[in-house]
N, CA, C and O atoms as a Maestro MAE file, in Angstrom:
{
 s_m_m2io_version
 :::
 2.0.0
}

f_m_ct {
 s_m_title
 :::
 protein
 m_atom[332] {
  # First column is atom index #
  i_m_mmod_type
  r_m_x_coord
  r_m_y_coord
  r_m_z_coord
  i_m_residue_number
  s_m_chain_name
  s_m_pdb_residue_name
  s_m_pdb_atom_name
  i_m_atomic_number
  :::
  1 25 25.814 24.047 127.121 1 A "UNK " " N  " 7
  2 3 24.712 23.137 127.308 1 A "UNK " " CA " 6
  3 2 24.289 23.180 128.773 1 A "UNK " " C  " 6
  4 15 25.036 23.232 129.750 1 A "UNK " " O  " 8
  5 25 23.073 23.152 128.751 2 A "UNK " " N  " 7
  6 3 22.243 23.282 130.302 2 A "UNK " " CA " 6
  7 2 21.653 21.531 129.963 2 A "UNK " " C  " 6
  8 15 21.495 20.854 128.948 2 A "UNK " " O  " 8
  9 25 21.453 21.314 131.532 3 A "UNK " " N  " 7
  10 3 20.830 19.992 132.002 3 A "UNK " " CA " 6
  11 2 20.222 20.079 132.890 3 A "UNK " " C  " 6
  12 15 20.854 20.451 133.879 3 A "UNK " " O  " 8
  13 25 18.454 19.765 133.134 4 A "UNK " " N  " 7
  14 3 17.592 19.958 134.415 4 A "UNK " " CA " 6
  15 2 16.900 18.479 134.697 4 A "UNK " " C  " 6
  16 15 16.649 17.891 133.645 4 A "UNK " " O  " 8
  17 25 16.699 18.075 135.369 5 A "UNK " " N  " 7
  18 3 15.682 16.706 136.153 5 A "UNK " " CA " 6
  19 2 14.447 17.158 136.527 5 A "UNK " " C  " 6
  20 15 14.269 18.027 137.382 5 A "UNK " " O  " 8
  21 25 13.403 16.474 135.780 6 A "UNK " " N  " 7
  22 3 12.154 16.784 136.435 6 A "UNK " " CA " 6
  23 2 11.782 15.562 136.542 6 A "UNK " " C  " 6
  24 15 12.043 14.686 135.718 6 A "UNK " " O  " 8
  25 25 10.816 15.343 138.091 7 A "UNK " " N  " 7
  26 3 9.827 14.151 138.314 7 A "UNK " " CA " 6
  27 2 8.379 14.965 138.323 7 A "UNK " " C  " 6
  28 15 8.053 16.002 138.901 7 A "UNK " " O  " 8
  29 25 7.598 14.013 137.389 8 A "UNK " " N  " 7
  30 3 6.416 14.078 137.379 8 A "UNK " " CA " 6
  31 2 5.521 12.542 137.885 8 A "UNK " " C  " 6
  32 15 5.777 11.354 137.686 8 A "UNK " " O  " 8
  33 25 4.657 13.078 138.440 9 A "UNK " " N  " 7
  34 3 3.752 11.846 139.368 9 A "UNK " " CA " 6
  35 2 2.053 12.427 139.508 9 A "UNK " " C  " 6
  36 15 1.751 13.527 139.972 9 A "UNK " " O  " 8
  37 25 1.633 11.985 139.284 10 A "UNK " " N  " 7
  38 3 0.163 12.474 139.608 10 A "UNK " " CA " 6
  39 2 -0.498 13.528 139.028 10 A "UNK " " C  " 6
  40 15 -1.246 14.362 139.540 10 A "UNK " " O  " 8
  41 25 -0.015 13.342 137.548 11 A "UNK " " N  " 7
  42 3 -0.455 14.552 136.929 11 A "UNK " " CA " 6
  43 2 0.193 16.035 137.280 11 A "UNK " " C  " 6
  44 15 -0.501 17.045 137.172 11 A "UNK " " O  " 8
  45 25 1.175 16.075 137.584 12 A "UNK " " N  " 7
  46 3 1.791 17.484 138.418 12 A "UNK " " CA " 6
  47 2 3.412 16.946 138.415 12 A "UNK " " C  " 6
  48 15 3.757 15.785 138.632 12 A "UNK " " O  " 8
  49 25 4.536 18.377 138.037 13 A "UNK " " N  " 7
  50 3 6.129 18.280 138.251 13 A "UNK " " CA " 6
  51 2 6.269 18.357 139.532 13 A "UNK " " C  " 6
  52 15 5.906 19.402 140.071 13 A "UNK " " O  " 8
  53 25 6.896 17.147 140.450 14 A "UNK " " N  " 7
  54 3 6.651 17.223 141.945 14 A "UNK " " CA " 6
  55 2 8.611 17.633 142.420 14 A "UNK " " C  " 6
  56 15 8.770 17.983 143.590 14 A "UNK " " O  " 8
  57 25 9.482 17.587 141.816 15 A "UNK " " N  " 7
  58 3 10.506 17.267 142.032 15 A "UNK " " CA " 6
  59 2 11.135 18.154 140.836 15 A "UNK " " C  " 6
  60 15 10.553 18.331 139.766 15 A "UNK " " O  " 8
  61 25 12.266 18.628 141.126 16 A "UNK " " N  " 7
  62 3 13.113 18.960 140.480 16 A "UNK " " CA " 6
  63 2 14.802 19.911 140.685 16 A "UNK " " C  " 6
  64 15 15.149 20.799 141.464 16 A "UNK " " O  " 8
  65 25 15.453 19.242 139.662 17 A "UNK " " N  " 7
  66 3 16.853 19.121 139.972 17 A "UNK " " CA " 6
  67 2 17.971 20.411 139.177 17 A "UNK " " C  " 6
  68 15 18.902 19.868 138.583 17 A "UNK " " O  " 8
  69 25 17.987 21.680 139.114 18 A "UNK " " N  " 7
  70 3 18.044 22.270 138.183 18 A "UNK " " CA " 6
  71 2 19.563 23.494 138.679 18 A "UNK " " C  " 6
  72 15 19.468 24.718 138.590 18 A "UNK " " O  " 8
  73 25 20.341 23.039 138.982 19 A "UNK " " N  " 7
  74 3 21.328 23.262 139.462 19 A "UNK " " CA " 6
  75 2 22.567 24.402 138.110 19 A "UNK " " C  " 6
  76 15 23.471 25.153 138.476 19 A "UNK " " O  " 8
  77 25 22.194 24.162 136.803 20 A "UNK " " N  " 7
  78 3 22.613 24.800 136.062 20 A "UNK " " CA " 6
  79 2 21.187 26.014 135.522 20 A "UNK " " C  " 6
  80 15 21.223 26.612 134.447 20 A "UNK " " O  " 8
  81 25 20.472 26.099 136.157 21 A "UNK " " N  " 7
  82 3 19.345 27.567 136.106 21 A "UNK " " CA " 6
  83 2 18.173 27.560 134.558 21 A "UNK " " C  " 6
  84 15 17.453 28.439 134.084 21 A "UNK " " O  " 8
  85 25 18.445 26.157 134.158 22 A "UNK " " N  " 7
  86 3 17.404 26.204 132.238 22 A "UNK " " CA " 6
  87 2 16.549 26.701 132.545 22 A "UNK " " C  " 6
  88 15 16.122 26.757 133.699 22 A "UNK " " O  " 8
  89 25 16.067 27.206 131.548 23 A "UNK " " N  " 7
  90 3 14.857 28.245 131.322 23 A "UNK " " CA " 6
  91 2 13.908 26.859 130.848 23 A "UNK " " C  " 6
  92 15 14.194 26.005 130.009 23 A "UNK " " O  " 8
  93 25 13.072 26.939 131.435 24 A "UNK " " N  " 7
  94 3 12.196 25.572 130.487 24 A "UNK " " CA " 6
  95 2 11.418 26.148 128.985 24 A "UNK " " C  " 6
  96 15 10.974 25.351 128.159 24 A "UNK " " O  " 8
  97 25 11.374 27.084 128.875 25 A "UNK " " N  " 7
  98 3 11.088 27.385 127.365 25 A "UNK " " CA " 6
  99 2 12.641 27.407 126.650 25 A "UNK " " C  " 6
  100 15 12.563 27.586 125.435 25 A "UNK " " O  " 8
  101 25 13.386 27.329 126.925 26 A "UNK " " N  " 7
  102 3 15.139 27.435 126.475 26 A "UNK " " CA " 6
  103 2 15.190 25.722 126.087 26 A "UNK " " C  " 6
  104 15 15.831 25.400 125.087 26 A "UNK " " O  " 8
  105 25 14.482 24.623 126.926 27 A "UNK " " N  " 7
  106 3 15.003 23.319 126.384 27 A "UNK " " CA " 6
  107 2 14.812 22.939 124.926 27 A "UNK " " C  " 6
  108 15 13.721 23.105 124.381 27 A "UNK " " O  " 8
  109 25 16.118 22.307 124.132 28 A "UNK " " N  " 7
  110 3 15.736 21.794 122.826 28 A "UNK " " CA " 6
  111 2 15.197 20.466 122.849 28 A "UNK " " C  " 6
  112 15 14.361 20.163 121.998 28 A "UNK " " O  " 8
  113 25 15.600 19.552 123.796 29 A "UNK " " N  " 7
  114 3 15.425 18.238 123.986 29 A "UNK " " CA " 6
  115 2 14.986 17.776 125.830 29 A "UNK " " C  " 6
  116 15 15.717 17.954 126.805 29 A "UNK " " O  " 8
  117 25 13.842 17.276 125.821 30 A "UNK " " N  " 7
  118 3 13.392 16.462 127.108 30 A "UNK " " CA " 6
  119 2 13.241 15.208 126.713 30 A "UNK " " C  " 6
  120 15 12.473 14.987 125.776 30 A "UNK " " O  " 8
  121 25 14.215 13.719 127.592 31 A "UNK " " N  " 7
  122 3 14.277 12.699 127.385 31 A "UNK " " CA " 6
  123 2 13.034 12.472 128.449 31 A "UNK " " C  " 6
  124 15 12.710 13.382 129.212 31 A "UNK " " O  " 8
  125 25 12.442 11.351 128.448 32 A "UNK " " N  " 7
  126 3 11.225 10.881 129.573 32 A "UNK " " CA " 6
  127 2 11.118 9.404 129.627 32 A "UNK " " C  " 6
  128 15 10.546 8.850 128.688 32 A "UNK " " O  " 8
  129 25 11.522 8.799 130.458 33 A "UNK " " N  " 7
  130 3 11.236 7.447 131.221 33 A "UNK " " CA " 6
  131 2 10.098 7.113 132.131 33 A "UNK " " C  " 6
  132 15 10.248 7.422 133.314 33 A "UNK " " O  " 8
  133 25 9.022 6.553 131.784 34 A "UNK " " N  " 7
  134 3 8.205 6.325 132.877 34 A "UNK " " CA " 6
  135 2 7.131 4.885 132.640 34 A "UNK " " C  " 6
  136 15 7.123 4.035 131.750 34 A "UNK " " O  " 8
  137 25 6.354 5.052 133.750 35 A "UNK " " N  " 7
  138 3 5.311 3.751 133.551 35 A "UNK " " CA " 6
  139 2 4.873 3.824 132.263 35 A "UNK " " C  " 6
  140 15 4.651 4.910 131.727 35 A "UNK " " O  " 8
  141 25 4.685 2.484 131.558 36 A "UNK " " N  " 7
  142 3 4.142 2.757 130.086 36 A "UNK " " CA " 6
  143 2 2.697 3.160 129.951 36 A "UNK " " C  " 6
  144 15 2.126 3.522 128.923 36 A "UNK " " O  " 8
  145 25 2.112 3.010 131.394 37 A "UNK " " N  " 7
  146 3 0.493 3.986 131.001 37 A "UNK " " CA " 6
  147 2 0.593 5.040 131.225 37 A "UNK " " C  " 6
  148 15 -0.554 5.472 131.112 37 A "UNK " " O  " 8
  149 25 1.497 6.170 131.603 38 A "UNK " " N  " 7
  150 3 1.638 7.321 131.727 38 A "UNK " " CA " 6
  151 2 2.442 7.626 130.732 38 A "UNK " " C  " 6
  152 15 2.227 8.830 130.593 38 A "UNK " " O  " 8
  153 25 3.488 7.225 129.690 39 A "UNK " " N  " 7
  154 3 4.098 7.519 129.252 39 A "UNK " " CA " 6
  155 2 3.175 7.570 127.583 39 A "UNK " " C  " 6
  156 15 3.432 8.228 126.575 39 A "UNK " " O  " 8
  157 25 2.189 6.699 127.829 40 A "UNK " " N  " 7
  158 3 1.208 6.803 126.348 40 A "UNK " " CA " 6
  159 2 -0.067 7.483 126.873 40 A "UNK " " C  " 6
  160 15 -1.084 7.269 126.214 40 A "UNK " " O  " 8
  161 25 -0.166 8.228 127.902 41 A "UNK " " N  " 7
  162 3 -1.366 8.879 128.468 41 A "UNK " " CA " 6
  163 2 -1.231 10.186 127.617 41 A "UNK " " C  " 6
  164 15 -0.406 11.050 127.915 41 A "UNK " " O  " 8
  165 25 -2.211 10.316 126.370 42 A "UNK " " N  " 7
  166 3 -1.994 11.665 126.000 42 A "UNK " " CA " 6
  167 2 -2.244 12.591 127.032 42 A "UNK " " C  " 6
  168 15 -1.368 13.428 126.813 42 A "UNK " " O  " 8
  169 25 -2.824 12.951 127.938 43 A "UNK " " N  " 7
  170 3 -3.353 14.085 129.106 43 A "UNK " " CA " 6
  171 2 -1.761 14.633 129.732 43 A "UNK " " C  " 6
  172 15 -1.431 15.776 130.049 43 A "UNK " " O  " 8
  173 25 -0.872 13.227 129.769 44 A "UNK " " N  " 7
  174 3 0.351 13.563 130.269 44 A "UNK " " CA " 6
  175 2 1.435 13.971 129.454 44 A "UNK " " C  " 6
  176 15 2.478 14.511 129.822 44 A "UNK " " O  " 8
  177 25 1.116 13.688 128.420 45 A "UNK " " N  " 7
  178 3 1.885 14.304 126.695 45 A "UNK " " CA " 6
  179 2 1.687 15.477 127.095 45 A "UNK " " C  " 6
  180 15 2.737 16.047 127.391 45 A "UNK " " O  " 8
  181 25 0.153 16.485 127.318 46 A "UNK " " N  " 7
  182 3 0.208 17.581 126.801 46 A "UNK " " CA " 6
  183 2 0.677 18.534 128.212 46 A "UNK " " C  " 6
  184 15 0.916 19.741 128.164 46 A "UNK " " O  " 8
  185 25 0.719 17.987 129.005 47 A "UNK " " N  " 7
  186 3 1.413 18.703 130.431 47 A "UNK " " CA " 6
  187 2 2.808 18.977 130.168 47 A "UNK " " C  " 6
  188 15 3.356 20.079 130.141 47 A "UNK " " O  " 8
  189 25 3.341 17.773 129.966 48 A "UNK " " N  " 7
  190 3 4.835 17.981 129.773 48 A "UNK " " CA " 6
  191 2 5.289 18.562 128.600 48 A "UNK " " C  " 6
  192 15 6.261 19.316 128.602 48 A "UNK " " O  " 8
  193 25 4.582 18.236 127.459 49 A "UNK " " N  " 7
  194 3 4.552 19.931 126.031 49 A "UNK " " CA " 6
  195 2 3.908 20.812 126.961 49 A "UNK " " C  " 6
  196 15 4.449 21.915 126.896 49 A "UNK " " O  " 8
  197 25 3.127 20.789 127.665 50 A "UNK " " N  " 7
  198 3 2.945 22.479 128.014 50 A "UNK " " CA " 6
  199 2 4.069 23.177 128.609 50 A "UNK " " C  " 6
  200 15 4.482 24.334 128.529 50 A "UNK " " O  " 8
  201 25 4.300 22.534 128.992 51 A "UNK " " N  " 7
  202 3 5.913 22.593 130.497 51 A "UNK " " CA " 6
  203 2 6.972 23.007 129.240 51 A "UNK " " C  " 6
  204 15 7.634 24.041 129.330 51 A "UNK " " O  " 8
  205 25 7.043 22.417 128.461 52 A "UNK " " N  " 7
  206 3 8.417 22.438 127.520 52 A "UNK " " CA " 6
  207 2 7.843 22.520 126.033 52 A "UNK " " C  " 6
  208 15 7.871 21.620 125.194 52 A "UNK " " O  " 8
  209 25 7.305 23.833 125.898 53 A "UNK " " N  " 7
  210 3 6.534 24.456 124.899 53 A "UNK " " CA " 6
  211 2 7.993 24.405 123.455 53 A "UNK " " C  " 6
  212 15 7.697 25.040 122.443 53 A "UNK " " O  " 8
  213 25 9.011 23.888 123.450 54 A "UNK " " N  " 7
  214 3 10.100 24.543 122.443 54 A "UNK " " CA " 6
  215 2 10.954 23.435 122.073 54 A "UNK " " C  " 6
  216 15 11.788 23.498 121.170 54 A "UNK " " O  " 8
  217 25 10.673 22.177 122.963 55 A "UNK " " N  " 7
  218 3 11.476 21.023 123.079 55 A "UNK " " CA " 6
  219 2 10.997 20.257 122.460 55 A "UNK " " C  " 6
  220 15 9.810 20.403 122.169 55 A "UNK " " O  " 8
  221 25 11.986 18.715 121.839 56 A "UNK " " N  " 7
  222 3 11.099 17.835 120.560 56 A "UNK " " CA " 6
  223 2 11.237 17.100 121.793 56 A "UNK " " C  " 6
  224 15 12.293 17.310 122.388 56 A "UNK " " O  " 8
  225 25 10.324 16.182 122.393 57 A "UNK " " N  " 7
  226 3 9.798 15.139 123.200 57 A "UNK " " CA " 6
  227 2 9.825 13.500 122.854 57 A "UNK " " C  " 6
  228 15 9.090 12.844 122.117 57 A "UNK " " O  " 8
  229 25 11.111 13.052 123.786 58 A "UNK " " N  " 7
  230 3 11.426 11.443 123.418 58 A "UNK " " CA " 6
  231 2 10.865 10.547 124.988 58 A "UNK " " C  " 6
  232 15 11.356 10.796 126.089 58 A "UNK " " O  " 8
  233 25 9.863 9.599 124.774 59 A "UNK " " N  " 7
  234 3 9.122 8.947 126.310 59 A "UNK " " CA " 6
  235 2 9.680 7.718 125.420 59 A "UNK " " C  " 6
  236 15 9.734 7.372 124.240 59 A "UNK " " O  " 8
  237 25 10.135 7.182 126.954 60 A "UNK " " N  " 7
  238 3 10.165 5.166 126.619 60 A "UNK " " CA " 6
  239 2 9.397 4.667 127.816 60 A "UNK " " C  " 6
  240 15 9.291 5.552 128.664 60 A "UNK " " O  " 8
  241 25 8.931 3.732 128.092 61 A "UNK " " N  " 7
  242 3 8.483 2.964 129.110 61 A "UNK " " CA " 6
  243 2 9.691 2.647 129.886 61 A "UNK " " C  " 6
  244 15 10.727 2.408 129.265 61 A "UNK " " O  " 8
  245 25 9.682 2.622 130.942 62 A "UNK " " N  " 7
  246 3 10.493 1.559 132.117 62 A "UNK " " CA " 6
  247 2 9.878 0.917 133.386 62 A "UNK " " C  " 6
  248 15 8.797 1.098 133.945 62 A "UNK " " O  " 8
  249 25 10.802 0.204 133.620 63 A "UNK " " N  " 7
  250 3 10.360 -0.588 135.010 63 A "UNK " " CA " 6
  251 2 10.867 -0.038 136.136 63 A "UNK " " C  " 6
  252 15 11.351 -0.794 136.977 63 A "UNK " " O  " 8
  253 25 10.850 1.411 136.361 64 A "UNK " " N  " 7
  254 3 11.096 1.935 137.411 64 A "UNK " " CA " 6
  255 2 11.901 3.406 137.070 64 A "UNK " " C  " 6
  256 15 12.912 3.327 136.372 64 A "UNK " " O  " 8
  257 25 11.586 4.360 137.416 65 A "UNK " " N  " 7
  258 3 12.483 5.595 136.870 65 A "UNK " " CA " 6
  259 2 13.317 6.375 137.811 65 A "UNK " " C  " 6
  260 15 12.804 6.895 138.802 65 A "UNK " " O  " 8
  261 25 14.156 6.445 137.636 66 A "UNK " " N  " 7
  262 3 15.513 6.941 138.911 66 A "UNK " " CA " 6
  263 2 15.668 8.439 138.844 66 A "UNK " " C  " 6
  264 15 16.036 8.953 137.788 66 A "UNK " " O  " 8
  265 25 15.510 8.884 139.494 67 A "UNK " " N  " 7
  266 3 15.089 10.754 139.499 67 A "UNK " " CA " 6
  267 2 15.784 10.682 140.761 67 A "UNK " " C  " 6
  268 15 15.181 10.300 141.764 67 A "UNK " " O  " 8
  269 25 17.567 11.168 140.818 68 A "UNK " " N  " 7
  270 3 18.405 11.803 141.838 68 A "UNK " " CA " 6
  271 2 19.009 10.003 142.347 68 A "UNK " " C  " 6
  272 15 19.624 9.361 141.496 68 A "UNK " " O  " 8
  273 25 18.809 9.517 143.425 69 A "UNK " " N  " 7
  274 3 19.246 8.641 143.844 69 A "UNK " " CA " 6
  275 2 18.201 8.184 144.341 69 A "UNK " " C  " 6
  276 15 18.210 8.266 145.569 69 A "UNK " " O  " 8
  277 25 17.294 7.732 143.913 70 A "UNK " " N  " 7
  278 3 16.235 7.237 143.910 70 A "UNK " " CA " 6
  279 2 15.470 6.814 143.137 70 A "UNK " " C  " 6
  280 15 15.133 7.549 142.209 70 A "UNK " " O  " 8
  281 25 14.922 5.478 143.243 71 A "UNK " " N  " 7
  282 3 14.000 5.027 142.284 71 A "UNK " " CA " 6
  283 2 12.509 5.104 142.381 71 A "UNK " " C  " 6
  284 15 12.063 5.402 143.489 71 A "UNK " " O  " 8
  285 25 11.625 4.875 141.367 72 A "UNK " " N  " 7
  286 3 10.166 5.584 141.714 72 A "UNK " " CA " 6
  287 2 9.312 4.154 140.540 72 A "UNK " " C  " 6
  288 15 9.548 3.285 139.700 72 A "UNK " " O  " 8
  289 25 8.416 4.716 141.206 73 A "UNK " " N  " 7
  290 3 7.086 3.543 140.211 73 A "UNK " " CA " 6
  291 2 6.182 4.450 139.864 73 A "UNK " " C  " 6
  292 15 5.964 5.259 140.765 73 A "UNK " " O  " 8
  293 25 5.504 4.633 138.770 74 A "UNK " " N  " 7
  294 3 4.675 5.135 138.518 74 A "UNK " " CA " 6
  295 2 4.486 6.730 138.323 74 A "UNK " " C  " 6
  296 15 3.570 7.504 138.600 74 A "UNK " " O  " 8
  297 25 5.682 6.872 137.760 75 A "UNK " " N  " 7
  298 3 6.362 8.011 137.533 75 A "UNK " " CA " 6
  299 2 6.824 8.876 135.942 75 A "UNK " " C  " 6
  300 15 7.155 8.171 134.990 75 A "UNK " " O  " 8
  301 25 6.805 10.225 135.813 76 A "UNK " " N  " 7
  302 3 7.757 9.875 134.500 76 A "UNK " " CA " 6
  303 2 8.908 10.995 134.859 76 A "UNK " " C  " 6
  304 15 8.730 12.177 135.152 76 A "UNK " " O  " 8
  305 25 10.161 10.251 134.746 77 A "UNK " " N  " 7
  306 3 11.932 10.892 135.178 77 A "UNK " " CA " 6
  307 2 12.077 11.306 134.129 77 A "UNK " " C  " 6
  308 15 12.032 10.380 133.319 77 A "UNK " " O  " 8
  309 25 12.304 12.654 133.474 78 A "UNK " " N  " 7
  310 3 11.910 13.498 132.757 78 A "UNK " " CA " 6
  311 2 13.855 14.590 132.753 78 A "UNK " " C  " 6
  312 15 14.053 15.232 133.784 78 A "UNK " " O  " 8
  313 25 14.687 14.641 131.945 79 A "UNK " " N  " 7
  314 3 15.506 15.127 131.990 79 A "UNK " " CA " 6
  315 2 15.638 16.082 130.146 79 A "UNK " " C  " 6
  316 15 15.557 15.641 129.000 79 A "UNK " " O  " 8
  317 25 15.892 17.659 130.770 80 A "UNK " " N  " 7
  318 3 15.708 18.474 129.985 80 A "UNK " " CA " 6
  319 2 16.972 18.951 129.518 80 A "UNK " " C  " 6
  320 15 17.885 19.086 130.333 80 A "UNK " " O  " 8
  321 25 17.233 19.373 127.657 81 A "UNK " " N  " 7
  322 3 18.440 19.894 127.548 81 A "UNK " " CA " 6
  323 2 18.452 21.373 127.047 81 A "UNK " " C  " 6
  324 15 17.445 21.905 126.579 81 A "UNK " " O  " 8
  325 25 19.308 21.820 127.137 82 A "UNK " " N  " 7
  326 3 19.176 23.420 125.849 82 A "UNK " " CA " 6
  327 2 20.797 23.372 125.730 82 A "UNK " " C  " 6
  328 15 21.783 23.390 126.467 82 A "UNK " " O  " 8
  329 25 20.454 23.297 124.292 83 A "UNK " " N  " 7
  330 3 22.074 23.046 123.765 83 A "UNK " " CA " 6
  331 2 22.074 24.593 123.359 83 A "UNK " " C  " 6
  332 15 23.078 25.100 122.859 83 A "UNK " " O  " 8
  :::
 }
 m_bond[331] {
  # First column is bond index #
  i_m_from
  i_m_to
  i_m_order
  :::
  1 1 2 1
  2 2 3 1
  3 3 4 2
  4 3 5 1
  5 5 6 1
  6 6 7 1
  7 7 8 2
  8 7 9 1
  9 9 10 1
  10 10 11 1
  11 11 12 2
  12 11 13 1
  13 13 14 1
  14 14 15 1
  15 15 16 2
  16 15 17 1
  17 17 18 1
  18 18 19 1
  19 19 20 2
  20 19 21 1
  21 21 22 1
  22 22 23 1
  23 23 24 2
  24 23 25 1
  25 25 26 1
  26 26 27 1
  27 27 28 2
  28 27 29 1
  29 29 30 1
  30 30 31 1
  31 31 32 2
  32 31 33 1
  33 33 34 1
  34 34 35 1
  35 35 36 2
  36 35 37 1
  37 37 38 1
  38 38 39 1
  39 39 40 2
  40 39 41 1
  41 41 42 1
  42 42 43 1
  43 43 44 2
  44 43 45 1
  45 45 46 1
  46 46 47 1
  47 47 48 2
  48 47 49 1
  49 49 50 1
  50 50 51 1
  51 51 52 2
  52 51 53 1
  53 53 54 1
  54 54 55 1
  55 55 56 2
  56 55 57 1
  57 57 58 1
  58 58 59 1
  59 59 60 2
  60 59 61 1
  61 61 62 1
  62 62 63 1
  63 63 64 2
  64 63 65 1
  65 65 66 1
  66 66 67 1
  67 67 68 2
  68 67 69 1
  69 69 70 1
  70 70 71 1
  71 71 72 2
  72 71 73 1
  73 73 74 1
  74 74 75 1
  75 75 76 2
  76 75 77 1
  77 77 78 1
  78 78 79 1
  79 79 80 2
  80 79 81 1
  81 81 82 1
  82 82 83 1
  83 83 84 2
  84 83 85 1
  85 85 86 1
  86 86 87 1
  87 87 88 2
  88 87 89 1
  89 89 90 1
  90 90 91 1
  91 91 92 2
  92 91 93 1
  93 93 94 1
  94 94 95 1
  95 95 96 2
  96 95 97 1
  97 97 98 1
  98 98 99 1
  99 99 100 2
  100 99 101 1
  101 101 102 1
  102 102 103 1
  103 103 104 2
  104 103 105 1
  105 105 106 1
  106 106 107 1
  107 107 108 2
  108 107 109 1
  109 109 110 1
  110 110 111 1
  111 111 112 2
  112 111 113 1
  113 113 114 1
  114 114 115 1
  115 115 116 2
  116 115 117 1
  117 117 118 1
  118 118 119 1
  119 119 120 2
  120 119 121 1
  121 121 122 1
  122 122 123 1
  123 123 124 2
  124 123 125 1
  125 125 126 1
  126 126 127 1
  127 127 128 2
  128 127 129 1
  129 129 130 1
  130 130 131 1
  131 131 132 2
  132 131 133 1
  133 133 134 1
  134 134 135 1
  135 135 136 2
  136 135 137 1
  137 137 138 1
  138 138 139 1
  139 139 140 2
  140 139 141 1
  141 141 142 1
  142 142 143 1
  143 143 144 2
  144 143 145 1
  145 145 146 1
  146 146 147 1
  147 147 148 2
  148 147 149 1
  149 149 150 1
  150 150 151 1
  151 151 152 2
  152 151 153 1
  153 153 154 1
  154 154 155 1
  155 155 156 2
  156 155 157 1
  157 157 158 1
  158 158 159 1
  159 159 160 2
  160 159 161 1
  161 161 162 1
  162 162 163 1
  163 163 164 2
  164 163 165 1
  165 165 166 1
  166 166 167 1
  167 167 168 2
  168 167 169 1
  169 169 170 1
  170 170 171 1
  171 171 172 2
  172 171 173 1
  173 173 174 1
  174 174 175 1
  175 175 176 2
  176 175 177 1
  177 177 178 1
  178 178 179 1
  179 179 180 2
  180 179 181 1
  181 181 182 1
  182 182 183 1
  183 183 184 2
  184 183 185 1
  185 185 186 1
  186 186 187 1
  187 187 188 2
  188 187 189 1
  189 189 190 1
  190 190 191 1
  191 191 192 2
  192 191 193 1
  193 193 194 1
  194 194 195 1
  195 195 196 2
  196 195 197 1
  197 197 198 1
  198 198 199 1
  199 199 200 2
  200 199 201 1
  201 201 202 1
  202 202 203 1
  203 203 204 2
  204 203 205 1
  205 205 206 1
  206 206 207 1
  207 207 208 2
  208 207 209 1
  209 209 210 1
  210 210 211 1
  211 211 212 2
  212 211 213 1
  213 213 214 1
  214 214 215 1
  215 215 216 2
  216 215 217 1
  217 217 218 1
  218 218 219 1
  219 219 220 2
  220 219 221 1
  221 221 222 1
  222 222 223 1
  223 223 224 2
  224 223 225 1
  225 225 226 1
  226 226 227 1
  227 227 228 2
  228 227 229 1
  229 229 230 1
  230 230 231 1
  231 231 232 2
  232 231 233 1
  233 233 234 1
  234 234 235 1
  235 235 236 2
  236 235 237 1
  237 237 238 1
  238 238 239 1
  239 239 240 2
  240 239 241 1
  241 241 242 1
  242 242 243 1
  243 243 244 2
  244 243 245 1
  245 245 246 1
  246 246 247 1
  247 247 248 2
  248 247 249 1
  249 249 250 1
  250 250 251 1
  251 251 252 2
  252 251 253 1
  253 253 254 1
  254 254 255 1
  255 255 256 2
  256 255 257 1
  257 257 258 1
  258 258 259 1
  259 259 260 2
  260 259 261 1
  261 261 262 1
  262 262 263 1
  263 263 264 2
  264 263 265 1
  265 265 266 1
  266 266 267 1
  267 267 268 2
  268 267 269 1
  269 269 270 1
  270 270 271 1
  271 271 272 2
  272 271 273 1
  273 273 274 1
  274 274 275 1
  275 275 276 2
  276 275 277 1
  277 277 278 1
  278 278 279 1
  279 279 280 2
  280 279 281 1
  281 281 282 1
  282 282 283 1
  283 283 284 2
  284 283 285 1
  285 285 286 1
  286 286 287 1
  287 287 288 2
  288 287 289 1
  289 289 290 1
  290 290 291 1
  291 291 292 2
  292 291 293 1
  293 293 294 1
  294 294 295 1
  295 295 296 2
  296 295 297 1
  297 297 298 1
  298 298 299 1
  299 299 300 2
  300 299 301 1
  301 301 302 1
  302 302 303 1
  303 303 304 2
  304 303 305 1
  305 305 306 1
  306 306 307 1
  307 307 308 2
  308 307 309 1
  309 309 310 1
  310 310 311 1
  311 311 312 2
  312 311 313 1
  313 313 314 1
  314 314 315 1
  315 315 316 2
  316 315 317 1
  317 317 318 1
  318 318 319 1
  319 319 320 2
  320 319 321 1
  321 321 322 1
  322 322 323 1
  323 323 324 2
  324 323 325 1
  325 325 326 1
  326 326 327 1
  327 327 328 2
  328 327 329 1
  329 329 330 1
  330 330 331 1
  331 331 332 2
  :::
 }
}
C-alpha cells in the first residue's frame, strides 16, 4: 500500500506530501476534507477526478483541514491510496 497528501486551494494542487513515490493514476481511493463550498463545487470535483482519473472519490466538509502539521481554511486536504 502507497499513501500521498495533496493540498488543493484555489482551484490548483499547491502542496504535496508523497514520500512513498504513488503514481496518481495507481490511486484506488482519495479521501478529501475541505470547506463545504469547495467540497460541493462541482468545477473542483472534476479537477481532483482529473488528477485521480482511477480512484473512487470520498469529500466531507470540515472546519479546517490539516495537510502536514498544519491547519488551513478554505482548502481541500486530499489524501491518496493504491492498495
Amino acid at each position: 500500500m502507497k499513501v500521498a497528501s495533496f493540498l488543493y486551494e484555489n482551484q490548483d494542487f499547491t502542496k504535496e506530501i508523497n514520500e512513498e513515490q504513488l503514481q496518481v493514476n495507481d490511486a484506488n481511493l482519495v479521501i478529501g476534507f475541505g470547506a463545504s463550498a469547495l467540497v460541493s463545487d462541482e468545477n473542483n470535483y472534476v479537477k481532483i477526478r482529473e488528477k485521480f482519473p482511477n480512484a473512487t472519490l470520498a469529500m466531507a466538509s470540515s472546519a479546517g483541514e490539516i495537510f502536514d502539521k498544519e491547519v488551513f481554511d478554505n482548502t481541500i486536504s486530499l489524501i491518496a491510496i493504491a492498495f
